[in-house]
N, C-alpha and C positions, 0 to 999 in steps of 0.2 A: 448568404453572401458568397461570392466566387471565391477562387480562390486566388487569382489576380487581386482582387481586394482586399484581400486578408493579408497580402504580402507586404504591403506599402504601409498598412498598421504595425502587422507586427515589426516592419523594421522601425518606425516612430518610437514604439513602446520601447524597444531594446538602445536608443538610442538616448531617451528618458532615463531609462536607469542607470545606462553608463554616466550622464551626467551627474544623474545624484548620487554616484558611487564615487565620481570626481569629486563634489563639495565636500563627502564626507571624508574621503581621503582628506584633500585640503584642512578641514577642519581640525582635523585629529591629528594633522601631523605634527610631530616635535621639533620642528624646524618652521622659519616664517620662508613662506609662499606665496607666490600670486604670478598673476599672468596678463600680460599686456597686451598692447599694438605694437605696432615698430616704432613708434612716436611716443610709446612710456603709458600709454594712456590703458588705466587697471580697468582689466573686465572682470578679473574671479582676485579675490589675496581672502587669505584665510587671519585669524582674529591675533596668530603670533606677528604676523609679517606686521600688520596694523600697529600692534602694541609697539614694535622697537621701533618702527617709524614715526610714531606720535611725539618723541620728545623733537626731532627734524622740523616740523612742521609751522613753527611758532605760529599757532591761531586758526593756520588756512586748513581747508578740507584734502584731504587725501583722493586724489581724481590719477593723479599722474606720478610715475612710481620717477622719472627725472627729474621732477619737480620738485618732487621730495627730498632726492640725494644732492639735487644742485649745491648745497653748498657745502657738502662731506665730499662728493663725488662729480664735481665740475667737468667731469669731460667723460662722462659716463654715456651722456648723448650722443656727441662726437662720435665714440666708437664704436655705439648703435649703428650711426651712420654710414659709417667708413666700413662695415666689416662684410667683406664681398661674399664669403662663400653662404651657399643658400640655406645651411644650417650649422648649428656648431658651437663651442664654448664663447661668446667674444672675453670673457672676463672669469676667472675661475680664483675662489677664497682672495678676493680684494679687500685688503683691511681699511674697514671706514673706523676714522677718530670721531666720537661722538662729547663733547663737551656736557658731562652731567648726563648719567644713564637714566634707565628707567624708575631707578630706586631716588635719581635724586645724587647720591653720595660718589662724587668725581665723574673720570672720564670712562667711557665706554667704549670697545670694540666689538663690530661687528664685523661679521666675514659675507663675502656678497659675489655668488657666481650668476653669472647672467648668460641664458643661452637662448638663441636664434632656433626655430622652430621650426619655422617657414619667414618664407618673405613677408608674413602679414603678423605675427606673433610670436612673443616673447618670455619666457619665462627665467622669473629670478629666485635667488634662495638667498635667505637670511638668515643669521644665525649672530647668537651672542659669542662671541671668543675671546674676551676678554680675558678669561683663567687660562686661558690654552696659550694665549700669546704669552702668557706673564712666563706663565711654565716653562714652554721655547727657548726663550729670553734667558733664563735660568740654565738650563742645559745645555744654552750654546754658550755660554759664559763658562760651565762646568769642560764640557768637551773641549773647550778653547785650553783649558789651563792642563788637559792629559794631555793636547796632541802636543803641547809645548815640551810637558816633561817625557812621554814619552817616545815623538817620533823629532822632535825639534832638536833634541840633546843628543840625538846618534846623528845628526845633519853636523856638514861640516859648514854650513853659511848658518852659524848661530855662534852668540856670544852671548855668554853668562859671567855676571858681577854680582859681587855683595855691596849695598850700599848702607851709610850712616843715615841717622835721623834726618837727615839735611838732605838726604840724596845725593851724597858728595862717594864716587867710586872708592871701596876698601881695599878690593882684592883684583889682582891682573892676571889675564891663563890668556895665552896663546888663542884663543879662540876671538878674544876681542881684536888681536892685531890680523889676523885672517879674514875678520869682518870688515874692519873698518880703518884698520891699516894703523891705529896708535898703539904707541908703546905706553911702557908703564908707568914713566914721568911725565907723559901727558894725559895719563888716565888716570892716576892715583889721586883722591884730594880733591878731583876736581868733579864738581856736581857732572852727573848723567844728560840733563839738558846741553852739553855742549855737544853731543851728539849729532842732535836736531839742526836744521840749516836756521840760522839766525841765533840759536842759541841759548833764548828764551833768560835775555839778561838779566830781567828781575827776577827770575825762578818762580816764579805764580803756576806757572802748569804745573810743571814740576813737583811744588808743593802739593799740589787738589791732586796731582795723582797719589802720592804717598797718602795722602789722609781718604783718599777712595779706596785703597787698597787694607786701610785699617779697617774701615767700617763696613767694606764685604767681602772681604778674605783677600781680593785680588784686583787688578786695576787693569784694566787691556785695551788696546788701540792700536788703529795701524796709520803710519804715513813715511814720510819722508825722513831718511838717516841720512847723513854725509860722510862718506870716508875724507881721510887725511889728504886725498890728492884733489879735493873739491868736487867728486862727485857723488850723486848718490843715489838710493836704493828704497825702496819701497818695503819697509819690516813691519814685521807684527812683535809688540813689545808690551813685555807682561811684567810687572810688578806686584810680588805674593811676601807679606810680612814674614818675617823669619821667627821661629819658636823659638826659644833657649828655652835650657836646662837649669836646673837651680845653679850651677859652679857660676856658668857665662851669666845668668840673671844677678848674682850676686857682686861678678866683677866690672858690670853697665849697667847702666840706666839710660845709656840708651837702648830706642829699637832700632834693629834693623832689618834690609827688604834684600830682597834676592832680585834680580836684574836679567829678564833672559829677550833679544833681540836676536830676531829669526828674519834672514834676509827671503822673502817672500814674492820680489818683482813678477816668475813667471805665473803666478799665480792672476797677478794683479790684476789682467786684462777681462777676463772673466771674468773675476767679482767684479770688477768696476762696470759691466756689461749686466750682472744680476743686479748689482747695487741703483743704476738707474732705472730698470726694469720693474724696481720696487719702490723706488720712491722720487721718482719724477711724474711731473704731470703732462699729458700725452701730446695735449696740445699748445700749450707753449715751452715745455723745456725746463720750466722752472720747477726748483722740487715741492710735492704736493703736499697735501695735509698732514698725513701722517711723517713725511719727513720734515717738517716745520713741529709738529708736536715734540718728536724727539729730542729733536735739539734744543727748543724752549724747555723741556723737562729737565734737562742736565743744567742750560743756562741756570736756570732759578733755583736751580740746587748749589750750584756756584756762586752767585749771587747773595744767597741766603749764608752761606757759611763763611763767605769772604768780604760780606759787605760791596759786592762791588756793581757798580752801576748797570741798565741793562730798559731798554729804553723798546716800544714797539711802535709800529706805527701800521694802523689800517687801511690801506685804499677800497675806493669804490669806483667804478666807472659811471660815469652819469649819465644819465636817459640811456642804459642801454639796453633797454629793451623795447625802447624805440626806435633804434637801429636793427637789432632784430626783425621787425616787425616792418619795416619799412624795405630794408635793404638785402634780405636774407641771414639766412645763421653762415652762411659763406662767409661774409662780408663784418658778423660779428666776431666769429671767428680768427678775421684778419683784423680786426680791430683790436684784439685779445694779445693775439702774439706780437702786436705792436707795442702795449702796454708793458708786457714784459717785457722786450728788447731796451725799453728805456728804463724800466726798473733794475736793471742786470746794468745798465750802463751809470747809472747815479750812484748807487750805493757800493757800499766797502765790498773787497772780499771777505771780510769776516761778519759780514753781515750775513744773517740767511733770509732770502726772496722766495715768496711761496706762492703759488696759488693758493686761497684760503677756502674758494667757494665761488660755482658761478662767475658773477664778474668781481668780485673781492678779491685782494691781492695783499699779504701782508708780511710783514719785514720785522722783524729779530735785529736789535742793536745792542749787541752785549759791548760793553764801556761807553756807552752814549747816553748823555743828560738828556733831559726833554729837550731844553733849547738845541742845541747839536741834530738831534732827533727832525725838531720841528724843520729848522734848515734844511735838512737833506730832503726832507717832503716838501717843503715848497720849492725848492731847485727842480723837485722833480714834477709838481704841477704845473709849474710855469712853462717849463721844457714840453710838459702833451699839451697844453693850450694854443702851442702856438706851433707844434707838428703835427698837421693833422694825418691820415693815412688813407693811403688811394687806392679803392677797392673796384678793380671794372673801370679806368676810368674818374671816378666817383670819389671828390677828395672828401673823407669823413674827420671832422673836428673832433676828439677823445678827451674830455676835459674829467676830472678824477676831484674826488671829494677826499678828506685825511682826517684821520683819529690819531692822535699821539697820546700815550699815556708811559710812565717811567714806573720802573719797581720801587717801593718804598713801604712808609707805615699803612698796612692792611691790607697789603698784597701780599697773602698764603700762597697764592699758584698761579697757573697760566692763565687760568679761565678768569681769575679775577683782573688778570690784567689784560686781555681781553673786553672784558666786560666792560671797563673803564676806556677802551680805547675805541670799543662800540659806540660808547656813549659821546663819546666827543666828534664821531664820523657821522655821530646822528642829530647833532650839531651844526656841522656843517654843511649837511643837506636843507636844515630848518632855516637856514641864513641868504639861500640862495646856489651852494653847488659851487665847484670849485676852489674850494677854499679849504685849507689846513686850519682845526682846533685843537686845542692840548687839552686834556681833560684837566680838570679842577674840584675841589671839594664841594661845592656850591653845587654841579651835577646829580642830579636822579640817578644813579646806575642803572640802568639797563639791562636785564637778562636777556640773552639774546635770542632764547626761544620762549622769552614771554609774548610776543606781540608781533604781529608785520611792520613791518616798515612802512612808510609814507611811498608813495608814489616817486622810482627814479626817475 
């Protein structure tokens, strides 16, 4: 054999073994892997990346790694899409909310970088983070409460109070009237909530922050303070229960909470800059899964301890993935951020509007009965039924299917009331499309990564 011939072999053979040096890497790695098209569609994933995608998939075959995320990760295609330069990170530790992990037992977080290769492939990495996030979470709560005593208490835009059982202000220092402009007879006596713009007349926040602050050392959040001349300021306000010594434990029975508000505005624009950056969804604006988890986690902890009401409700787009398919993902696209524009325009500000998944879209109604609930979703079907949106041209009718389900007897957590509200969405669709159901006892609950769905 020449040696012309021998060349064109052995680069085959050398090209052979790099591959199977690729699978076996793959296989063996501690992290889930795999590799795409531009279009999602898996040519190599190794057996972890499979495993944490398997609870995603309710039923279907794992072919396309967007197909899979579509409903953790709805606009993960989108950014495929859109992301110009000809290789590079498009997405790096994206936290996906997984409803019920691999085990089964709650929610699951996974972390998901997705990187451009070339123009024609993709590769992604998965990873479970769920202890890592919890951990964070912990630390940045821990670190919250040193920068306060530390560097917040040598700041002169900080004020520190002792409050009663009630949250009602004990103690006055010159720091609170440099903050916020009151004196001592209009601060003494008088609950901490009047702080706040409105006031917070029944004292309910008020109250959940004291009994938060019992039950993990310390209570934190940031928003809106008001000084005394009506305007106001952007603070970070920490509430930490106060120890006594046996003398003060013996002369009360009440507790009491130490009180430190840190006027923080220049900071504001930048978090509020990282803050949508982490938890808004890219293509409509609206906040994404993981920030609809959030705040559903705390609702129903509030909820559960205050008895108070807290209502969800599901949307689905209907046929759209016949719109898809017909009119381009441009066109679905614009049919999407049309969705939201009218969901942002129907419901409260203290409502939270999320993308959930895909074409799913779902809303958080904390003080809202089912009925109140139900209303605000047919105001809001009726409204896309009859505004359609013009894409190219090309006017497209949006008509939206609902799940309503309320907190009550045998809702433990989000997923459960979820699950019930799946169930009533998937009612809706059984009846014809268009139409708001409220879930009822008489229903099958639905797991929602038991099964596919019927055809939108």
């Amino acid at each position: 054999m020449s040696a012309a011939a021998v060349a064109p072999q052995q680069d085959l053979e050398d090209e052979s073994l790099l591959h199977e040096a690729l699978l076996q890497f793959l296989y063996l790695a501690p992290i889930g892997l795999t590799q795409t098209s531009i279009d999602g569609e898996i040519s190599l994933i190794n057996p972890l990346c499979a495993e944490l995608l398997m609870p995603l998939l309710r039923g279907a075959e794992l072919n396309n790694l967007f197909d899979a995320l579509s409903s953790v990760a709805p606009d993960l295609a989108h950014r495929a899409r859109t992301y110009a330069p000809a290789h590079g990170k498009i997405c790096e530790g994206l936290e996906i909310h997984v409803s019920g992990g691999m085990d089964g037992k709650g929610a699951q977080i996974l972390g998901l970088t997705l990187l451009k290769l070339d123009d024609t492939r993709l590769m992604a990495v998965l990873d479970d983070i769920t202890q890592v996030v919890q951990r964070e979470r912990e630390l940045r709560h821990t670190q919250a409460w040193i920068q306060s005593i530390s560097t917040g208490l040598l700041d002169v835009s900080y004020a520190l109070m002792s409050l009663d059982a009630e949250g009602r202000v004990q103690g006055w220092n010159p720091g609170i009237r440099n903050l916020t402009g009151s004196e001592a007879e209009a601060t003494v006596g008088h609950s901490y909530a009047n702080f706040y713009p409105g006031g917070d007349t029944g004292g309910t926040r008020a109250a959940e922050r004291l009994q938060e602050a019992d039950r993990t050392g310390w209570s934190l959040e940031e928003g809106w303070v008001r000084r005394t001349d009506g305007e106001r300021f952007w603070a970070s306000c920490l509430i930490a229960p106060v120890s006594l010594d046996r003398a003060e434990a013996a002369s009360t029975a009440e507790r009491m909470y130490s009180l430190v508000i840190r006027d923080i505005s220049e900071h504001r624009e930048a978090n509020e800059a990282l803050r949508r950056s982490i938890w808004t969804d890219h293509l409509t604006g609206l906040a994404n899964r993981r920030a609809f988890f959030e705040a559903a986690g705390t609702a129903m902890q509030r909820c559960a301890r205050s008895r108070l009401l807290l209502s969800v409700v599901l949307f689905d787009a209907d046929r759209f993935k016949a719109v898809n398919d017909t009119h381009g993902h441009a066109a679905g696209d614009a049919a999407l951020r049309h969705l939201a524009a009218g969901l942002l325009a129907t419901f409260g500000p203290d409502d939270v509007v999320a993308r959930y998944g895909g074409e799913e879209f779902v809303v958080l109604m904390p003080g809202a009965t089912a009925q109140v609930a139900h209303a605000v979703a047919e105001r809001f079907r009726a409204h896309m039924a009859s505004h359609p949106v013009t894409v190219d041209g090309v006017s497209l009718r949006c008509t939206v299917s609902a799940g309503v389900a309320s907190a009550g007897k045998g809702v433990a957590d989000i997923d459960v009331l979820l699950q019930r509200a799946d169930t009533a969405l998937y009612a809706a669709k059984a009846v014809g499309r268009d139409q708001v159901v409220d879930w009822n006892e008489a229903m099958v609950l639905r797991g929602r990564a038991a099964a596919p769905r019927a055809p939108r």
